[in-house]
C-alpha positions in Angstrom: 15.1 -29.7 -52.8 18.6 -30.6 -51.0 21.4 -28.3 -52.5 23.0 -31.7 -54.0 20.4 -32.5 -56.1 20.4 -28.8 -57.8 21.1 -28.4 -61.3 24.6 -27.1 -61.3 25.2 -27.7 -57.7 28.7 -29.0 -56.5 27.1 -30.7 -53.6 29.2 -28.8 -51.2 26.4 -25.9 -50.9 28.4 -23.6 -53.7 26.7 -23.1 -56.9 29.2 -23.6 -60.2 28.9 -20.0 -62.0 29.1 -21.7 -65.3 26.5 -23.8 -65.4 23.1 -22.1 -66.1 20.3 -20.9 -63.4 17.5 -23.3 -63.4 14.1 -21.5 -63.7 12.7 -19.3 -60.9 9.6 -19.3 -62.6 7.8 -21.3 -59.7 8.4 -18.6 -57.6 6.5 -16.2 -58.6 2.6 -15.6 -59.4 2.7 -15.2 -63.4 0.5 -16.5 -65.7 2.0 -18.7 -68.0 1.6 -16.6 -70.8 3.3 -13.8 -69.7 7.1 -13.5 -70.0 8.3 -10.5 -68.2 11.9 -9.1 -68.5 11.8 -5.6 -67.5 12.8 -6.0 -64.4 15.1 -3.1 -64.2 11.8 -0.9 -64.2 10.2 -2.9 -61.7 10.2 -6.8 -60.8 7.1 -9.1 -60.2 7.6 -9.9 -56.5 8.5 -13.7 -55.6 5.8 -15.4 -53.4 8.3 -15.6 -51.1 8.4 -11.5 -50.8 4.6 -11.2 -51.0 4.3 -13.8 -48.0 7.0 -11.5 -46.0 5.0 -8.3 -46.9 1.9 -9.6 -45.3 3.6 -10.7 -42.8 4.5 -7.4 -42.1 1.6 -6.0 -42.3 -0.2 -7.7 -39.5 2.6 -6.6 -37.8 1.6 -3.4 -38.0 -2.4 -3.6 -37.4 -1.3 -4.6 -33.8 1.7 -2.4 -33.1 1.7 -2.7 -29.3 3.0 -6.4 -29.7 5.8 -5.3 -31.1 8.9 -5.8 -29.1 12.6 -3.9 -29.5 14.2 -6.5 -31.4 11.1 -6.6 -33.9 13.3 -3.3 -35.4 16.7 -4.2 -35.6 16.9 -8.2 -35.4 15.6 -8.9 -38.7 17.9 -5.7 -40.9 21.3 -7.4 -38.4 20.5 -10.4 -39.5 19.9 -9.4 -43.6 23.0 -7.1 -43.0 25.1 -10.6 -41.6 23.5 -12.4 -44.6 24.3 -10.2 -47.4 27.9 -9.4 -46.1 29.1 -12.6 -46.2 27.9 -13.1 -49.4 29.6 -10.5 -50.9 32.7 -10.8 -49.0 32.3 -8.0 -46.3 31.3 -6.9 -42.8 27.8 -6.6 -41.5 28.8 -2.8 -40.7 29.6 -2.0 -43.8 26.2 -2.6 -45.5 23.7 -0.2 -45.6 19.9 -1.2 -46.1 17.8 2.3 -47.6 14.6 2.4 -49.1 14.9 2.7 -52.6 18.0 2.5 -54.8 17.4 6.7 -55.4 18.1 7.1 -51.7 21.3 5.2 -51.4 22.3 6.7 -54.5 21.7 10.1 -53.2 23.4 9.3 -50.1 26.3 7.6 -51.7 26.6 10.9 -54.0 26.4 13.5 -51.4 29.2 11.8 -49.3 31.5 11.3 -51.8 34.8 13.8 -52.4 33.9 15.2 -55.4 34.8 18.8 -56.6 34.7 21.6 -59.1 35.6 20.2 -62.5 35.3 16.5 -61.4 33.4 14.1 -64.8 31.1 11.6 -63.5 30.3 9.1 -66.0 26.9 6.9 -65.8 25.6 4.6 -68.7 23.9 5.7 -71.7 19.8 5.9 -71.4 20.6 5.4 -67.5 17.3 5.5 -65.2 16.9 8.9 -64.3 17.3 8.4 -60.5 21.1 7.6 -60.8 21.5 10.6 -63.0 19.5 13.1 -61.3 21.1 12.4 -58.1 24.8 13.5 -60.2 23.9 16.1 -61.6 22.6 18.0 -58.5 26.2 18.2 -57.6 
């Protein structure tokens, strides 16, 4: 579908924040019955996801095709990707493994000292509070 004709498309390849996000629901493999919105647990993967994840894999039954770039062309060109969605440089984003890691990371590096408050959510998942209170 050209970007024109989505609903609440501008035409000029923005998306208008007010109107409302069509359905995804096409992109994933869920049964119609199901409805599934606890995705801050853990999310269905898109088809999209599960395509690049098998991709990956035969990657790695024959690992002496692999070539240099195979390690770092694909993470530069997410980095690229993501920064300039968010407004940023590709050297300032970080890809990690799991949100826990980065948080971990992110936790560890930062100035914090004796006496300092953190402050997280109420009922936050226990990977973002673990990694605070180890400090």
């Amino acid at each position: 579908m050209n970007d024109q004709h989505r609903p609440g498309s501008t035409g000029s390849g923005t998306h208008d924040l007010r109107a409302p996000i069509p359905s995804q629901r096409h992109r994933f493999s869920l049964p119609r019955e199901v409805v599934y919105l606890n995705c801050a647990y853990m999310s269905p993967l898109m088809d999209s996801v599960v395509a690049a994840g098998e991709q990956g894999i035969e990657r790695k039954r024959r690992p002496w095709l692999l070539q240099p770039d195979d390690f770092f062309g694909e993470s530069n060109q997410a980095r690229e990707l993501f920064a300039r969605l968010v407004g940023s440089r590709a050297r300032n984003i970080a890809i990690v493994p799991a949100a826990s890691y980065g948080i971990a990371v992110a936790a560890r590096n930062l100035p914090v000292t004796a006496g300092s408050t953190i402050l997280t959510l109420a009922d936050q998942f226990p990977s973002n509070v673990y990694a605070w209170r180890t400090l």
